[in-house]
N, C-alpha and C positions, 0 to 999 in steps of 0.2 A: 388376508394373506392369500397367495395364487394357490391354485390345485397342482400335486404333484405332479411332476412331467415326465414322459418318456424324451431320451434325446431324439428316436424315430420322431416324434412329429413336429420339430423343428425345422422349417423350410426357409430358405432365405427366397426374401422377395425382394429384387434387384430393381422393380421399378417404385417401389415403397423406400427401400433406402433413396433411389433419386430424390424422392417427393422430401423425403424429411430435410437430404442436402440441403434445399430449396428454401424452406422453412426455416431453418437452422439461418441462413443467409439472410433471410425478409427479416424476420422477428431480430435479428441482430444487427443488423445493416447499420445502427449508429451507436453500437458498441465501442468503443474505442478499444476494447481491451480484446475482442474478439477475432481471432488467429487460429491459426492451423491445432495447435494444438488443445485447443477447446473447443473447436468441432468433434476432435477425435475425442474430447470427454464428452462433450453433451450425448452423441450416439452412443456410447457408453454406458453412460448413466442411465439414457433414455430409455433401452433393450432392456437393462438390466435389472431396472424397479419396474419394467413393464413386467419382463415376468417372476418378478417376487411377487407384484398387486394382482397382474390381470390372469398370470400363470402360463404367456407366451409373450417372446420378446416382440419389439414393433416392425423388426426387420429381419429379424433369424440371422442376423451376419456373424460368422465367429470374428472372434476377438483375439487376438496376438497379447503377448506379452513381450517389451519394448521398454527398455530403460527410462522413457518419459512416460509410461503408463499404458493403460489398454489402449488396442488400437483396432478400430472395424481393417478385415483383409482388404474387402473390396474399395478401401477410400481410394487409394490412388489410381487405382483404375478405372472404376466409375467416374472418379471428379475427371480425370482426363476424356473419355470419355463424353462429357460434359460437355467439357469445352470444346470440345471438336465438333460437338452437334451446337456449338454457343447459346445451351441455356445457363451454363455459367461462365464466368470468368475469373482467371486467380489475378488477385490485383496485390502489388510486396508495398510496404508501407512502411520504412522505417527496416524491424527486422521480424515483421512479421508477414503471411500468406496469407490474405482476405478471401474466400469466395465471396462472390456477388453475383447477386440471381439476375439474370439475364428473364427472366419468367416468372409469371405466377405458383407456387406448390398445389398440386391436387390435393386437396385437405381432404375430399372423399371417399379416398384410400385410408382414411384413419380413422377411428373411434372415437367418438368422445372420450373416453378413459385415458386411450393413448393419447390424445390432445393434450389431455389436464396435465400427464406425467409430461411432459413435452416440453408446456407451457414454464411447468414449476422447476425443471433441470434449468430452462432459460435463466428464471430468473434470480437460482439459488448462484448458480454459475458469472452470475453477466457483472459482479465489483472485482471477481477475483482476474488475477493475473495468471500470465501458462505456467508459472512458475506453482502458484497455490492452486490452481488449477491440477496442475500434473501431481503435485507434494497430495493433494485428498483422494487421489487416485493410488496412490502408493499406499494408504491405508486401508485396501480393500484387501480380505484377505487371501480371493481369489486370484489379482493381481502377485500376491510375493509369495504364493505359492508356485503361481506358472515362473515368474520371475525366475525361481532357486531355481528349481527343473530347466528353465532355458539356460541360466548361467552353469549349471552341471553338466549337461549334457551339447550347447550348443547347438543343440535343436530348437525347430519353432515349435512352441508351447502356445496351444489356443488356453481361453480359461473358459471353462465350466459356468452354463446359468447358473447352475444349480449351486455356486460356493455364493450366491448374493445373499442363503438362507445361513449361512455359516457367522457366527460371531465372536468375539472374543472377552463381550459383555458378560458381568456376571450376571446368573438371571436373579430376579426378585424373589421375593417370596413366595409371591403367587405362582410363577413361575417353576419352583422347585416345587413344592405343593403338588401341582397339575406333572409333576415329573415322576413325583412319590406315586400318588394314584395311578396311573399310567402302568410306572411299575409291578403296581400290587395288581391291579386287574388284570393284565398281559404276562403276570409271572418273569418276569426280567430280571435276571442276575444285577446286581449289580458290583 
């Protein structure tokens, strides 16, 4: 599990989110299934098990809350961006918005660790459709927490790294156990 975080040192790195773009693109390029809105999951996903494993997202981009699910701010303006410098291109294919790398991704800007988490969003994500796609992103609890908050208020609502550690799982045994002691050593009401 990651080291607790401060939100202070979460920085977003704008040429790291390109890189991933990039990769996200290559690595899926003969996806059939893969669209606009399962890039906006895999970066998602990506940041988001990064810093529950590694204990820092891969790109520090907040994340909106959006009726089809999280969504990095910077996508539509970076991917424009993009394409204006033409290391991508958005290609529509039916009723979906392809990027497609115009370039190689710098893989050097990454981690092994963030690679592996990368690698494994690709391939958990690459049979489903935007539909199960977005529908596993609605069961994050970070997601329909910002969600309510955005539909009450009509405000943009980012969502918190820090709700990836939140669950709705009962814990095991083990688990309560390590919760009891916890308790008694720390003196904790409960």
């Amino acid at each position: 599990m990651g080291k607790a975080y401060n939100k202070s040192e979460i920085t977003y790195d704008q040429q790291k989110f390109k890189e991933l773009m990039l990769l996200f693109a290559v690595k899926c390029k003969d996806h059939p299934l893969f669209g606009a809105i399962k890039l906006n999951k895999q970066f998602f996903w990506s940041d988001f098990l990064a810093y529950k494993e590694l204990g820092k997202p891969i790109t520090g981009a907040k994340y909106q809350a959006l009726d089809w699910g999280p969504s990095p701010t910077p996508l539509i303006p970076i991917r424009q961006e993009m394409m204006d410098d033409r290391e991508i291109e958005l290609v529509v294919s039916g009723h979906q918005e392809r990027v497609v790398a115009r370039r190689k991704p710098d893989l050097s800007r990454f981690s092994k660790e963030e690679l592996k988490i990368v690698y494994r969003v690709i391939r958990r994500l690459k049979e489903r459709d935007w539909r199960e796609t977005s529908d596993g992103s609605h069961e994050f609890i970070g997601w329909k927490a910002a969600q309510a908050e955005r539909e009450a208020t009509g405000q943009r609502v980012y969502i918190p790294y820090g709700t990836i550690h939140i669950t709705t799982k009962r814990p095991s045994r083990k688990q309560w156990a390590l919760g009891r002691e916890l308790a008694t050593k720390y003196e904790w009401s409960v």
